[in-house]
N, C-alpha and C positions, 0 to 999 in steps of 0.2 A: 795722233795726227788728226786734223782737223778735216772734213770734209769739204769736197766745194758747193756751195749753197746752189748751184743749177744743176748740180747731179739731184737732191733732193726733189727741186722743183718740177723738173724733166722727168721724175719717174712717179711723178699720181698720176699726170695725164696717160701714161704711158700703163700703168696699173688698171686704169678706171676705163681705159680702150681694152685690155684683154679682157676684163671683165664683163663688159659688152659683149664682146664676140662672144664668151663662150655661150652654150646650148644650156637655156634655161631647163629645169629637169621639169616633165612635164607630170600633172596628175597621174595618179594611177588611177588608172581605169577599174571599173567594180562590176561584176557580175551578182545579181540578184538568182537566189534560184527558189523557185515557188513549187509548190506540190497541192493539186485537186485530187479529187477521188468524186466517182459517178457510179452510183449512189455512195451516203458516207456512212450508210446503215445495211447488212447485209445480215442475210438467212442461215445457215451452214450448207454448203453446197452453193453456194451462188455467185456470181464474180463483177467483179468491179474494176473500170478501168480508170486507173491511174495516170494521172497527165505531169509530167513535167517541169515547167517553164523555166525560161533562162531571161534575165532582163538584164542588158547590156549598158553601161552607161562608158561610154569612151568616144575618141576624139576621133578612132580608126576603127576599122573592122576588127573584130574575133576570129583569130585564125583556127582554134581547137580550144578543147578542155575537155576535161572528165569530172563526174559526179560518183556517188556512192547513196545506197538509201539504207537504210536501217528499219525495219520494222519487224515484227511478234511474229516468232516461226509458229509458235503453236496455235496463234488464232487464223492466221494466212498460208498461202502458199504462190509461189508466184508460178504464173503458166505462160506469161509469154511477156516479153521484152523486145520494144521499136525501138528503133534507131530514126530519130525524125530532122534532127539534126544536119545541116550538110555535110557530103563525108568524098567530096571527088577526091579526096586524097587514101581516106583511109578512116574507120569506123567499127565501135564493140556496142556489142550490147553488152558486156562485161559479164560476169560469172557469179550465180547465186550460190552463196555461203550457209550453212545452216549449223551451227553450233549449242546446239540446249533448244533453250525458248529464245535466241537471239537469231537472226537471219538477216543476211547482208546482199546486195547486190554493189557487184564490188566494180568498179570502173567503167563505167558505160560511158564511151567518149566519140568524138570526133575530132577530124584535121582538115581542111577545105584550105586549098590555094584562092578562092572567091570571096571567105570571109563573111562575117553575117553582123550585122547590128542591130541595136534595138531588141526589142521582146521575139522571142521565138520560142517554138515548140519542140525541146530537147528531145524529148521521150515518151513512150506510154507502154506502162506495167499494168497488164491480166493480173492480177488477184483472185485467189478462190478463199472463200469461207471456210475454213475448217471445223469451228469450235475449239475449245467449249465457248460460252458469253466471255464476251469482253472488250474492250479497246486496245488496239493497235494503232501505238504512235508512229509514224512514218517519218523521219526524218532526212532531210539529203542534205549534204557538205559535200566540200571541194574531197575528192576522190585522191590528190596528192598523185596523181599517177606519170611517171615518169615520160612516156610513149604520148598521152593524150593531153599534154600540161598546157596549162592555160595561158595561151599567147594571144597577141595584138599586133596587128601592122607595124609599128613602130619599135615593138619589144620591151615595152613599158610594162611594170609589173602591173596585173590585172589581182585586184584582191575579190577572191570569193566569198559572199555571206548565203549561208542556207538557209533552211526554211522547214517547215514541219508541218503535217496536217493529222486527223486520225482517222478511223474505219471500226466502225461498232458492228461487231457478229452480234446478232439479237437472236433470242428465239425463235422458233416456230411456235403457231399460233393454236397447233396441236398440242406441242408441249407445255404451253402455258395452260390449259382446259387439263391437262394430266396433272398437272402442278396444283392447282387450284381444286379439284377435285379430291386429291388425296388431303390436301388442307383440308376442307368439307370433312371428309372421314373424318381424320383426326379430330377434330374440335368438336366433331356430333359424340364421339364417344368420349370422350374428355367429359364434354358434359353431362353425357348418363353415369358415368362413375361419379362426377362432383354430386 
């Protein structure tokens, strides 16, 4: 059976207008998250505070999200965690993990009915020195956390990228004169035996 040639024609216009109307899907919005540290070099015993940042790029406000940081249990310890974030709804500093030489700060998030955009200042982590020498990588990603999840005004998925910084435990300036001294030793008698 043959169709009628104005059913055809009658249904692009009619195709190419639903089309129109519907709701273009918009970008998804991306959160940037940065991590400083003040000083990035540390004594054992001494502390350093850890900043943050969240860089917002969307069309609407940031209704919440949650972060997670990662860095060296055995170089660090963490002594205190801000919530700097807006939080009129609801707000964690989330819960440090210590597993081995691995250490987690696990969900620090917020929820705000007011919303925030643009760059802002999520958080700041106390850090202590513990020893021995070394570098502690610091990294933060999206936290995945179910309570604190990363919304937008509009409900547009928001994609997280992290970020990573580090923190050098150095000696003390004692120990290095102890170090270098016993070097001396050794190598003055090395040379009276050669």
């Amino acid at each position: 059976m043959k169709k009628p040639r104005w059913i055809a024609s009658a249904a692009v216009p009619v195709l190419a207008a639903l089309a129109l109307s519907l709701p273009v899907a918009a970008q998804a919005a991306q959160v940037q998250l940065s991590v400083a540290a003040e000083p990035e070099s540390l004594l054992p015993g001494e502390t350093a505070l850890v900043t943050v940042m969240a860089s917002y790029a969307g069309t609407d406000l940031l209704l919440g999200g949650a972060f997670s940081l990662d860095f060296d249990a055995r170089l660090l310890e963490v002594v205190n965690v801000t919530l700097k974030a807006p939080r009129d709804i609801a707000g964690t500093t989330g819960l440090v993990e210590t597993l081995g030489d691995a250490g987690t700060i696990a969900g620090v998030g917020f929820a705000s009915f007011g919303g925030v955009g643009g760059s802002f200042e999520f958080a700041t982590i106390t850090f202590r020195a513990l020893g021995p020498l070394g570098a502690s990588s610091m990294t933060v990603f999206d936290a995945d956390d179910l309570i604190y999840a990363w919304a937008s005004e509009s409900l547009q998925p928001v994609t997280v990228l992290g970020g990573s910084n580090t923190i050098t435990v150095v000696p003390e300036p004692a120990s290095m004169l102890m170090l270098l001294m016993g070097l001396g030793v050794v190598g003055r008698s090395a040379l009276r035996r050669g």
